[in-house]
N, C-alpha and C positions, 0 to 999 in steps of 0.2 A: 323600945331601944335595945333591950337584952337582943329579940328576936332579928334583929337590923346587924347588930353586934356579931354573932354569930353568923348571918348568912356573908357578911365579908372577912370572916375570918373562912370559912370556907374556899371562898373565891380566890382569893390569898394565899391558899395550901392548893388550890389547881394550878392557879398562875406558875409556881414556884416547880409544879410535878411537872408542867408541859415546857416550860423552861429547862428543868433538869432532863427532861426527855430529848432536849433540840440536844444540849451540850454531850449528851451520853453517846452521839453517835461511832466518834469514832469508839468510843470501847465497845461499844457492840460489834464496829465491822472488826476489830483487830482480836474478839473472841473469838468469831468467827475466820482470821486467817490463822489464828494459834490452833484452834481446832483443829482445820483442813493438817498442818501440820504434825499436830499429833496422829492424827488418823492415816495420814501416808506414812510417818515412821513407824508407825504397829502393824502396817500390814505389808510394808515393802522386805521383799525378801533378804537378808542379810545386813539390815541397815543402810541399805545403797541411797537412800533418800534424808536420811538424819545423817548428813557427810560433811564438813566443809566444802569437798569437790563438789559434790550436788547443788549446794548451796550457793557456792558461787557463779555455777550453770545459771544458777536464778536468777542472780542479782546482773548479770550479763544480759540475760534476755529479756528481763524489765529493764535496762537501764535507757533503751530507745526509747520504748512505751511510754516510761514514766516522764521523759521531755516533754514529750505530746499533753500527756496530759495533763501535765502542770500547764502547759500555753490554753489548753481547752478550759481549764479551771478559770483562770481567770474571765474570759470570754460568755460562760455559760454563770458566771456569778451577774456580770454585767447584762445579761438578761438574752445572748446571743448564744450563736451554736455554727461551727464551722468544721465542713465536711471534705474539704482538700488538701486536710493535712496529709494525707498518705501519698495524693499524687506530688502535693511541693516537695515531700521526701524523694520523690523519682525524681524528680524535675533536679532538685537541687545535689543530689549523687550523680547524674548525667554530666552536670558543668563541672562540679568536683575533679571526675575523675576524667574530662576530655582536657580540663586544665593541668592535671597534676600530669597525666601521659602524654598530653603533646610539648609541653616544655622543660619538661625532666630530660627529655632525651629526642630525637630523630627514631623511625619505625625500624631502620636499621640498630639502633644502638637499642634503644628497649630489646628488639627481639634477640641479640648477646646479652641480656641483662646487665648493659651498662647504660647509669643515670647521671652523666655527669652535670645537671643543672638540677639536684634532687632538691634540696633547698627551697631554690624557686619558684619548681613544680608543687611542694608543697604550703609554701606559702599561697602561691595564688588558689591554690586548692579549696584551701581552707576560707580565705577569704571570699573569693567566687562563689564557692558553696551557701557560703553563709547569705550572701548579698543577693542570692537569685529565691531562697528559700522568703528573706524579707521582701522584696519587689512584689513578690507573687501575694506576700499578707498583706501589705499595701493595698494593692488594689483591688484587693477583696475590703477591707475598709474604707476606701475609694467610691468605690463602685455603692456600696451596700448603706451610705450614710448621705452622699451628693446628691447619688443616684436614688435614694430613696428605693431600693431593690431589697424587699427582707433577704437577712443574713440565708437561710437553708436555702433560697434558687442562685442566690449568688455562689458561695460556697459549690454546690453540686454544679457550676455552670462553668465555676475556674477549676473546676476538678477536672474537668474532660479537656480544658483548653489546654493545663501543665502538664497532666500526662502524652496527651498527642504531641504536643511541642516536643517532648523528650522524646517520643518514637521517631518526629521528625528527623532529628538530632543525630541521633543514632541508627536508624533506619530498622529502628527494631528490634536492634539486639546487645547484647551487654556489651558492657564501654572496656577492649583489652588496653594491655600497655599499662598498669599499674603498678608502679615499680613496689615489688615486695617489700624494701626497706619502710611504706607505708603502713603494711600493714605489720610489720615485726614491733614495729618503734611504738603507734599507737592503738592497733584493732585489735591485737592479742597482748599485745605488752603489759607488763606489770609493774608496782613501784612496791615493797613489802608485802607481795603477795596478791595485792588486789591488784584485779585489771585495771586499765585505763580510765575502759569504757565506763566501771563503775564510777570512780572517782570523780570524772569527769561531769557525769550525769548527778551525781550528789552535791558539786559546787552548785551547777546551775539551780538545781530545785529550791538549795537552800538560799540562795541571792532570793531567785521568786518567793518563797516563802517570807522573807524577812519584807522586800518590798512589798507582799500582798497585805502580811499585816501590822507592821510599823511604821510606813507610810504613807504620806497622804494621798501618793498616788492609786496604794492599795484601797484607802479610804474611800476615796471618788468611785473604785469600783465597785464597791461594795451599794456606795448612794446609788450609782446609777441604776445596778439590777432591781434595788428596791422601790423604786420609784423615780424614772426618769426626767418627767416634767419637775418634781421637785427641786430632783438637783439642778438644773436648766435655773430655775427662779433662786436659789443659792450661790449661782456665779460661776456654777462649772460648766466647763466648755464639753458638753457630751458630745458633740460629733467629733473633734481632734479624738478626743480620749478614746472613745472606741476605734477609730481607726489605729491612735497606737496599739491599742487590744488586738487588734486581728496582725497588723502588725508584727508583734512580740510571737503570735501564733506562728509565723511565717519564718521569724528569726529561731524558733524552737526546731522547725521543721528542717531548715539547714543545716543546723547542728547535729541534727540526727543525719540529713544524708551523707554530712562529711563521716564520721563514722561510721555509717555502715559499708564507705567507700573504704577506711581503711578497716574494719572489720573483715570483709571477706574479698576484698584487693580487687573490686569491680563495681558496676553501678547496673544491676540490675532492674531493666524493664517491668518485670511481671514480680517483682516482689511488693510489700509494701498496700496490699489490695483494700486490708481490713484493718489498717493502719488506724483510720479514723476512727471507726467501730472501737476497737479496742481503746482510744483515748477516752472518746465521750463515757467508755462504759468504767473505763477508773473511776472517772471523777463522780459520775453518778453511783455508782457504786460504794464512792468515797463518801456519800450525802453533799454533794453540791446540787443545788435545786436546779431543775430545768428553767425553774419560771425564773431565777436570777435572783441576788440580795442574800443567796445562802450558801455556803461551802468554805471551807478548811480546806489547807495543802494536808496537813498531815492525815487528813483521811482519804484526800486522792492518794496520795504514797501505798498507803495501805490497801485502795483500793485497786491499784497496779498491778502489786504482789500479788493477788488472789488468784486472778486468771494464770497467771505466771506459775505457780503453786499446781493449780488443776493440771494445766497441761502438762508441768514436769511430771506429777504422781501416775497421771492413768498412763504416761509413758513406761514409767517405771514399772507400772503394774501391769502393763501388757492390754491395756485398753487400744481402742481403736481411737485415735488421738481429734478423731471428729465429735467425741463426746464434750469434749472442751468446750466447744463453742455450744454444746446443748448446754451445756450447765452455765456459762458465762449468761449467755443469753437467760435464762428461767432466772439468774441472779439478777441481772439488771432490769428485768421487769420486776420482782418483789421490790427492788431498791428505789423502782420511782414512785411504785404501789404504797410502799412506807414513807416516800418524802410527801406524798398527796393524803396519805390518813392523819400524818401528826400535821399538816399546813392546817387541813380541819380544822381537827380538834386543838390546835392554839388558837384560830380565827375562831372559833368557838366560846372560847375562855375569855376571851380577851372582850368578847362582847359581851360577854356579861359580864367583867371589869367593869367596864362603863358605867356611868353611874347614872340614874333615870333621874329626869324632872320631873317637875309632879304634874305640868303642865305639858300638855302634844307639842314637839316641837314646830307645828306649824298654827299655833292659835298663838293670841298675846294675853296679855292678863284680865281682858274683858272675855275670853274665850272667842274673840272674835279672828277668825281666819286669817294670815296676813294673803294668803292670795286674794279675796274676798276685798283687799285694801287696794289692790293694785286697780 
Protein backbone atom coordinates (compact mmCIF):
# COMPACT_ATOMS: atom_id res chain seq x y z
CA UNK A 1 0.00 0.00 0.00
CA UNK A 2 2.93 2.40 1.15
CA UNK A 3 4.57 1.29 -2.36
CA UNK A 4 1.09 2.21 -4.31
CA UNK A 5 0.87 5.26 -2.13
CA UNK A 6 3.83 6.70 -3.26
CA UNK A 7 3.92 5.87 -7.01
CA UNK A 8 0.72 8.16 -7.15
CA UNK A 9 1.96 10.67 -5.23
CA UNK A 10 4.63 10.77 -7.94
CA UNK A 11 2.17 10.81 -10.81
CA UNK A 12 0.43 13.62 -9.13
CA UNK A 13 3.69 15.86 -8.85
CA UNK A 14 4.15 15.04 -12.91
CA UNK A 15 0.52 15.65 -13.75
CA UNK A 16 0.80 19.03 -11.78
CA UNK A 17 4.94 19.86 -13.60
CA UNK A 18 3.43 19.23 -17.17
CA UNK A 19 0.24 21.18 -16.36
CA UNK A 20 2.40 24.04 -14.95
CA UNK A 21 4.62 23.55 -18.09
CA UNK A 22 1.31 24.12 -20.59
CA UNK A 23 0.20 27.44 -18.29
CA UNK A 24 3.95 28.80 -18.14
CA UNK A 25 3.89 29.54 -21.84
CA UNK A 26 3.22 32.74 -22.23
CA UNK A 27 6.04 33.76 -19.58
CA UNK A 28 8.48 31.92 -21.40
CA UNK A 29 7.53 33.59 -24.93
CA UNK A 30 7.25 37.12 -23.09
CA UNK A 31 10.98 36.31 -21.52
CA UNK A 32 11.87 35.88 -24.43
CA UNK A 33 10.42 39.36 -26.17
CA UNK A 34 11.77 41.26 -22.81
CA UNK A 35 15.03 39.86 -23.67
CA UNK A 36 15.14 40.63 -27.50
CA UNK A 37 14.48 44.11 -25.90
CA UNK A 38 17.01 44.27 -23.73
CA UNK A 39 19.51 43.04 -26.20
CA UNK A 40 18.50 45.69 -28.85
CA UNK A 41 18.72 48.67 -26.27
CA UNK A 42 22.34 47.62 -25.13
CA UNK A 43 23.53 47.48 -28.30
CA UNK A 44 21.63 50.10 -30.51
CA UNK A 45 23.76 53.05 -30.91
CA UNK A 46 22.65 56.06 -28.77
CA UNK A 47 19.53 54.58 -27.35
CA UNK A 48 17.48 55.00 -30.74
CA UNK A 49 15.70 51.71 -29.96
CA UNK A 50 14.85 51.98 -26.07
CA UNK A 51 12.58 55.41 -27.36
CA UNK A 52 9.02 56.06 -27.00
CA UNK A 53 9.43 57.16 -30.98
CA UNK A 54 10.91 53.54 -31.70
CA UNK A 55 8.52 52.13 -29.66
CA UNK A 56 5.68 53.45 -31.14
CA UNK A 57 7.10 52.48 -34.89
CA UNK A 58 6.39 49.07 -33.25
CA UNK A 59 3.16 49.14 -31.99
CA UNK A 60 2.09 50.70 -35.61
CA UNK A 61 3.69 47.87 -37.52
CA UNK A 62 2.22 45.12 -35.39
CA UNK A 63 -0.94 46.59 -35.11
CA UNK A 64 -2.11 44.98 -38.76
CA UNK A 65 -0.32 41.88 -37.90
CA UNK A 66 -1.77 41.43 -34.56
CA UNK A 67 -5.59 41.71 -36.27
CA UNK A 68 -4.57 38.76 -38.39
CA UNK A 69 -3.64 36.94 -35.86
CA UNK A 70 -5.95 37.26 -33.38
CA UNK A 71 -8.64 36.00 -36.53
CA UNK A 72 -5.80 32.97 -37.14
CA UNK A 73 -5.94 32.34 -33.23
CA UNK A 74 -9.03 31.48 -33.14
CA UNK A 75 -9.22 29.22 -36.31
CA UNK A 76 -6.09 27.31 -35.57
CA UNK A 77 -7.44 26.54 -31.75
CA UNK A 78 -10.67 25.13 -33.63
CA UNK A 79 -8.37 22.65 -35.29
CA UNK A 80 -8.26 24.84 -38.91
CA UNK A 81 -5.54 26.99 -40.61
CA UNK A 82 -6.22 29.70 -43.13
CA UNK A 83 -3.75 30.95 -45.72
CA UNK A 84 -5.79 34.09 -47.56
CA UNK A 85 -5.54 36.29 -45.08
CA UNK A 86 -3.04 38.39 -46.86
CA UNK A 87 -4.81 38.39 -50.27
CA UNK A 88 -8.61 39.37 -48.42
CA UNK A 89 -6.31 42.27 -47.02
CA UNK A 90 -5.57 43.33 -51.06
CA UNK A 91 -8.88 42.31 -51.95
CA UNK A 92 -10.59 44.17 -49.23
CA UNK A 93 -7.93 47.79 -49.49
CA UNK A 94 -8.90 47.45 -53.50
CA UNK A 95 -12.85 48.21 -52.70
CA UNK A 96 -11.78 50.33 -49.80
CA UNK A 97 -10.12 52.62 -51.57
CA UNK A 98 -12.10 52.58 -55.29
CA UNK A 99 -15.06 53.27 -52.96
CA UNK A 100 -13.71 56.03 -50.79
CA UNK A 101 -12.02 57.77 -54.32
CA UNK A 102 -14.77 57.34 -56.55
CA UNK A 103 -17.54 58.92 -54.41
CA UNK A 104 -15.55 61.39 -52.28
CA UNK A 105 -15.13 63.33 -55.42
CA UNK A 106 -15.19 63.20 -59.61
CA UNK A 107 -11.30 62.39 -61.18
CA UNK A 108 -11.50 66.18 -61.94
CA UNK A 109 -12.16 67.29 -58.43
CA UNK A 110 -9.86 64.54 -56.57
CA UNK A 111 -7.06 65.66 -58.99
CA UNK A 112 -7.63 69.73 -57.34
CA UNK A 113 -7.72 67.87 -54.04
CA UNK A 114 -11.22 68.79 -53.50
CA UNK A 115 -13.62 66.01 -51.67
CA UNK A 116 -16.78 67.32 -51.51
CA UNK A 117 -18.80 64.00 -50.69
CA UNK A 118 -15.74 62.98 -48.10
CA UNK A 119 -18.01 61.60 -45.56
CA UNK A 120 -19.58 59.46 -47.79
CA UNK A 121 -16.58 58.26 -49.38
CA UNK A 122 -15.56 57.34 -46.20
CA UNK A 123 -18.27 55.68 -44.86
CA UNK A 124 -18.78 53.45 -47.70
CA UNK A 125 -15.15 52.85 -47.35
CA UNK A 126 -15.01 51.53 -44.41
CA UNK A 127 -18.10 49.58 -44.70
CA UNK A 128 -17.18 48.06 -48.23
CA UNK A 129 -13.93 47.36 -46.83
CA UNK A 130 -15.06 45.51 -44.24
CA UNK A 131 -18.00 43.41 -45.95
CA UNK A 132 -15.73 42.37 -49.05
CA UNK A 133 -12.96 41.21 -46.36
CA UNK A 134 -16.06 38.92 -44.55
CA UNK A 135 -17.64 37.64 -47.99
CA UNK A 136 -14.46 36.37 -48.98
CA UNK A 137 -14.16 34.35 -44.96
CA UNK A 138 -17.49 33.19 -45.73
CA UNK A 139 -16.84 31.37 -48.45
CA UNK A 140 -13.79 29.91 -47.48
CA UNK A 141 -16.08 28.42 -44.51
CA UNK A 142 -18.61 27.82 -47.20
CA UNK A 143 -16.81 26.12 -49.30
CA UNK A 144 -14.41 24.25 -46.73
CA UNK A 145 -17.38 22.56 -44.34
CA UNK A 146 -20.37 21.92 -47.27
CA UNK A 147 -17.90 21.27 -49.48
CA UNK A 148 -16.15 18.96 -47.28
CA UNK A 149 -12.71 20.75 -48.95
CA UNK A 150 -9.75 20.66 -45.98
CA UNK A 151 -9.25 24.14 -44.84
CA UNK A 152 -5.23 24.58 -46.39
CA UNK A 153 -6.45 23.71 -50.41
CA UNK A 154 -9.26 25.84 -49.80
CA UNK A 155 -7.70 28.67 -48.20
CA UNK A 156 -4.41 28.70 -50.72
CA UNK A 157 -7.33 28.24 -53.55
CA UNK A 158 -9.32 31.68 -52.38
CA UNK A 159 -5.87 33.17 -52.05
CA UNK A 160 -5.18 33.23 -55.87
CA UNK A 161 -8.99 33.87 -56.67
CA UNK A 162 -8.96 37.39 -54.11
CA UNK A 163 -5.80 38.58 -55.09
CA UNK A 164 -6.49 38.12 -59.06
CA UNK A 165 -10.01 39.58 -58.58
CA UNK A 166 -8.08 42.70 -57.07
CA UNK A 167 -5.58 42.88 -60.11
CA UNK A 168 -8.70 42.60 -62.04
CA UNK A 169 -10.15 45.40 -60.51
CA UNK A 170 -7.42 47.68 -60.71
CA UNK A 171 -5.65 46.41 -63.68
CA UNK A 172 -2.60 45.99 -61.70
CA UNK A 173 -1.77 48.80 -60.13
CA UNK A 174 -2.32 50.86 -56.93
CA UNK A 175 -5.86 52.33 -56.42
CA UNK A 176 -5.16 56.72 -56.85
CA UNK A 177 -7.59 59.37 -55.69
CA UNK A 178 -7.53 58.83 -51.99
CA UNK A 179 -8.45 61.72 -50.61
CA UNK A 180 -5.62 62.73 -47.90
CA UNK A 181 -8.08 63.98 -45.23
CA UNK A 182 -8.13 59.79 -44.87
CA UNK A 183 -5.26 59.24 -44.16
CA UNK A 184 -4.55 62.59 -41.68
CA UNK A 185 -7.71 61.79 -39.69
CA UNK A 186 -7.13 57.98 -39.28
CA UNK A 187 -3.62 56.25 -40.80
CA UNK A 188 -1.31 58.62 -39.15
CA UNK A 189 -3.54 60.32 -36.64
CA UNK A 190 -3.43 60.29 -33.06
CA UNK A 191 -5.59 60.73 -29.85
CA UNK A 192 -3.00 61.43 -26.67
CA UNK A 193 -0.17 60.49 -28.58
CA UNK A 194 -1.06 57.10 -29.67
CA UNK A 195 -1.81 56.38 -33.21
CA UNK A 196 -5.08 55.41 -34.34
CA UNK A 197 -3.85 52.51 -35.81
CA UNK A 198 -2.90 51.27 -32.34
CA UNK A 199 -5.81 51.90 -30.64
CA UNK A 200 -7.83 50.74 -32.94
CA UNK A 201 -6.23 47.32 -33.15
CA UNK A 202 -6.18 47.08 -29.25
CA UNK A 203 -10.12 47.48 -29.12
CA UNK A 204 -10.48 44.80 -31.52
CA UNK A 205 -7.98 42.20 -29.92
CA UNK A 206 -9.44 42.77 -26.59
CA UNK A 207 -13.31 42.22 -27.68
CA UNK A 208 -11.53 38.81 -29.31
CA UNK A 209 -9.86 38.19 -26.42
CA UNK A 210 -12.82 38.46 -23.93
CA UNK A 211 -15.13 36.53 -26.40
CA UNK A 212 -12.53 33.82 -26.97
CA UNK A 213 -12.30 33.30 -23.21
CA UNK A 214 -15.49 34.38 -21.46
CA UNK A 215 -17.86 33.05 -23.74
CA UNK A 216 -19.47 30.29 -24.84
CA UNK A 217 -18.91 31.06 -28.04
CA UNK A 218 -15.08 31.03 -27.18
CA UNK A 219 -15.84 27.80 -25.36
CA UNK A 220 -17.36 25.75 -28.46
CA UNK A 221 -14.09 26.84 -29.79
CA UNK A 222 -12.05 25.73 -27.86
CA UNK A 223 -14.40 22.08 -27.72
CA UNK A 224 -14.27 21.91 -31.18
CA UNK A 225 -10.26 21.91 -31.80
CA UNK A 226 -10.26 19.40 -29.00
CA UNK A 227 -12.24 16.93 -30.23
CA UNK A 228 -14.80 17.62 -32.90
CA UNK A 229 -17.03 14.51 -33.06
CA UNK A 230 -17.39 15.14 -29.27
CA UNK A 231 -18.68 18.41 -29.36
CA UNK A 232 -21.05 17.30 -32.49
CA UNK A 233 -22.62 14.51 -29.79
CA UNK A 234 -22.75 17.64 -27.09
CA UNK A 235 -25.23 19.66 -29.23
CA UNK A 236 -22.89 22.04 -30.94
CA UNK A 237 -23.43 22.89 -34.32
CA UNK A 238 -19.67 22.60 -35.56
CA UNK A 239 -20.19 23.36 -39.23
CA UNK A 240 -22.17 26.96 -38.55
CA UNK A 241 -19.46 27.62 -35.86
CA UNK A 242 -16.41 27.16 -38.02
CA UNK A 243 -17.80 28.90 -40.90
CA UNK A 244 -18.34 31.90 -38.51
CA UNK A 245 -14.59 31.08 -37.54
CA UNK A 246 -13.25 31.64 -41.06
CA UNK A 247 -15.75 34.15 -41.21
CA UNK A 248 -14.57 36.48 -38.15
CA UNK A 249 -11.05 35.61 -40.10
CA UNK A 250 -12.25 37.50 -43.15
CA UNK A 251 -13.91 40.38 -41.02
CA UNK A 252 -10.32 40.82 -39.30
CA UNK A 253 -8.76 41.01 -42.76
CA UNK A 254 -11.06 43.93 -43.80
CA UNK A 255 -10.21 45.88 -40.93
CA UNK A 256 -6.85 45.74 -41.74
CA UNK A 257 -7.33 46.58 -45.40
CA UNK A 258 -9.35 49.72 -44.41
CA UNK A 259 -6.31 50.74 -42.57
CA UNK A 260 -3.80 50.21 -44.43
CA UNK A 261 -5.97 52.21 -47.16
CA UNK A 262 -5.94 54.94 -44.84
CA UNK A 263 -2.41 54.30 -43.58
CA UNK A 264 -0.45 55.15 -46.56
CA UNK A 265 -3.64 56.93 -48.76
CA UNK A 266 -3.72 53.87 -51.44
CA UNK A 267 -4.41 50.10 -51.73
CA UNK A 268 -1.54 48.42 -52.79
CA UNK A 269 -1.29 45.33 -55.13
CA UNK A 270 2.02 43.73 -54.32
CA UNK A 271 2.01 44.56 -50.66
CA UNK A 272 0.61 42.21 -48.02
CA UNK A 273 2.51 38.78 -49.58
CA UNK A 274 3.60 37.23 -46.17
CA UNK A 275 0.67 38.59 -44.49
CA UNK A 276 -0.46 35.04 -43.65
CA UNK A 277 2.95 33.67 -42.83
CA UNK A 278 3.39 36.22 -40.43
CA UNK A 279 -0.17 35.65 -38.62
CA UNK A 280 -0.06 31.88 -38.29
CA UNK A 281 3.58 32.51 -37.13
CA UNK A 282 2.30 34.93 -34.05
CA UNK A 283 -0.04 32.71 -33.00
CA UNK A 284 2.16 29.72 -33.19
CA UNK A 285 4.77 31.43 -31.88
CA UNK A 286 2.28 32.59 -29.27
CA UNK A 287 1.77 28.59 -28.19
CA UNK A 288 -1.64 28.06 -29.94
CA UNK A 289 -1.31 24.31 -31.06
CA UNK A 290 -1.48 23.44 -34.73
CA UNK A 291 -3.44 20.36 -33.93
CA UNK A 292 -6.22 22.84 -32.38
CA UNK A 293 -7.92 22.67 -28.44
CA UNK A 294 -4.68 24.93 -27.37
CA UNK A 295 -3.85 28.61 -27.43
CA UNK A 296 -4.24 31.94 -25.44
CA UNK A 297 -4.74 35.70 -27.10
CA UNK A 298 -2.29 37.03 -24.78
CA UNK A 299 0.40 34.94 -26.14
CA UNK A 300 -0.57 35.51 -29.66
CA UNK A 301 -0.02 39.36 -28.60
CA UNK A 302 3.18 38.54 -27.64
CA UNK A 303 3.91 36.54 -30.13
CA UNK A 304 3.16 39.40 -32.71
CA UNK A 305 5.60 41.78 -31.04
CA UNK A 306 8.59 39.57 -31.44
CA UNK A 307 8.88 39.42 -35.30
CA UNK A 308 7.91 43.17 -35.05
CA UNK A 309 10.94 43.64 -32.33
CA UNK A 310 13.61 41.63 -34.82
CA UNK A 311 12.84 43.47 -37.63
CA UNK A 312 12.88 47.04 -36.06
CA UNK A 313 16.37 46.08 -34.06
CA UNK A 314 18.60 44.59 -37.14
CA UNK A 315 17.18 47.83 -38.77
CA UNK A 316 18.33 49.81 -36.31
CA UNK A 317 21.64 47.91 -36.08
CA UNK A 318 22.25 48.09 -39.79
CA UNK A 319 21.43 44.27 -40.46
CA UNK A 320 20.23 43.36 -43.81
CA UNK A 321 16.55 43.36 -42.95
CA UNK A 322 16.19 39.69 -44.64
CA UNK A 323 17.58 38.23 -41.61
CA UNK A 324 14.22 38.87 -39.94
CA UNK A 325 12.53 36.48 -41.59
CA UNK A 326 15.73 33.93 -41.03
CA UNK A 327 15.07 34.34 -37.51
CA UNK A 328 11.13 34.40 -37.54
CA UNK A 329 11.27 31.53 -39.36
CA UNK A 330 14.08 29.18 -37.09
CA UNK A 331 11.49 30.75 -34.20
CA UNK A 332 8.63 29.21 -35.45
CA UNK A 333 9.92 26.07 -36.10
CA UNK A 334 11.37 25.66 -32.37
CA UNK A 335 7.83 27.05 -31.38
CA UNK A 336 5.91 24.12 -32.99
CA UNK A 337 8.96 21.78 -32.13
CA UNK A 338 8.15 22.79 -28.22
CA UNK A 339 4.21 22.55 -28.78
CA UNK A 340 4.87 18.77 -30.07
CA UNK A 341 7.50 17.76 -27.09
CA UNK A 342 5.34 19.11 -24.21
CA UNK A 343 1.85 17.40 -26.32
CA UNK A 344 4.09 14.13 -25.61
CA UNK A 345 5.09 14.39 -22.58
CA UNK A 346 1.46 15.29 -20.98
CA UNK A 347 -0.06 12.54 -23.34
CA UNK A 348 2.67 10.71 -21.47
CA UNK A 349 1.68 11.52 -18.00
CA UNK A 350 -1.53 11.50 -18.39
CA UNK A 351 -1.32 7.79 -19.32
CA UNK A 352 0.02 6.74 -16.70
CA UNK A 353 -2.66 8.84 -14.61
CA UNK A 354 -4.80 6.19 -15.65
CA UNK A 355 -5.37 3.84 -13.28
CA UNK A 356 -4.84 -0.18 -14.25
CA UNK A 357 -7.29 -2.98 -13.72
CA UNK A 358 -6.08 -5.98 -12.55
CA UNK A 359 -7.79 -7.66 -15.09
CA UNK A 360 -6.91 -7.21 -19.41
CA UNK A 361 -9.37 -4.98 -20.53
CA UNK A 362 -10.50 -7.37 -23.09
CA UNK A 363 -11.08 -10.64 -20.83
CA UNK A 364 -14.09 -10.88 -18.25
CA UNK A 365 -13.85 -12.16 -14.81
CA UNK A 366 -13.58 -15.86 -15.86
CA UNK A 367 -10.46 -14.69 -17.96
CA UNK A 368 -12.52 -15.46 -20.82
CA UNK A 369 -12.04 -13.21 -23.90
CA UNK A 370 -15.15 -11.07 -24.64
CA UNK A 371 -14.30 -11.39 -28.43
CA UNK A 372 -14.12 -15.08 -28.05
CA UNK A 373 -17.98 -14.38 -26.84
CA UNK A 374 -19.08 -12.76 -29.73
Amino acid sequence: MATTSRNNSVVDLRVRIARRLLSSTNGLIFAVLIGLIAIFSFLSPDQRFFSATNFTAIGVDTAEILLLAAGETYIMIAGGIDLSCGAFVVFSAVISAELVGNLSATADQAAALVFPHLLLGISAAVVGGILAGSLWGWINGFIAIRWKVPPFIVTLGTLGMSLGAAQLITGGLNVPNVPPAFQSAFGIGRIWGIPWMVIISAIVVSIMWVVLHQTRFGLRTYAIGSNAEAARRAGINVGRHLIMLYTLMGLMAGIVGVLDVARFDTASIAAHTTDNLQAIAAAAIGGVSLYGGKGRMSGTVIGAFIPAVLRNGFIILGFQPYWQEVAVGGVLILAVYIDQVRRRSVGAVVLEEQPKSEHPPSADRNGVGNDSQN
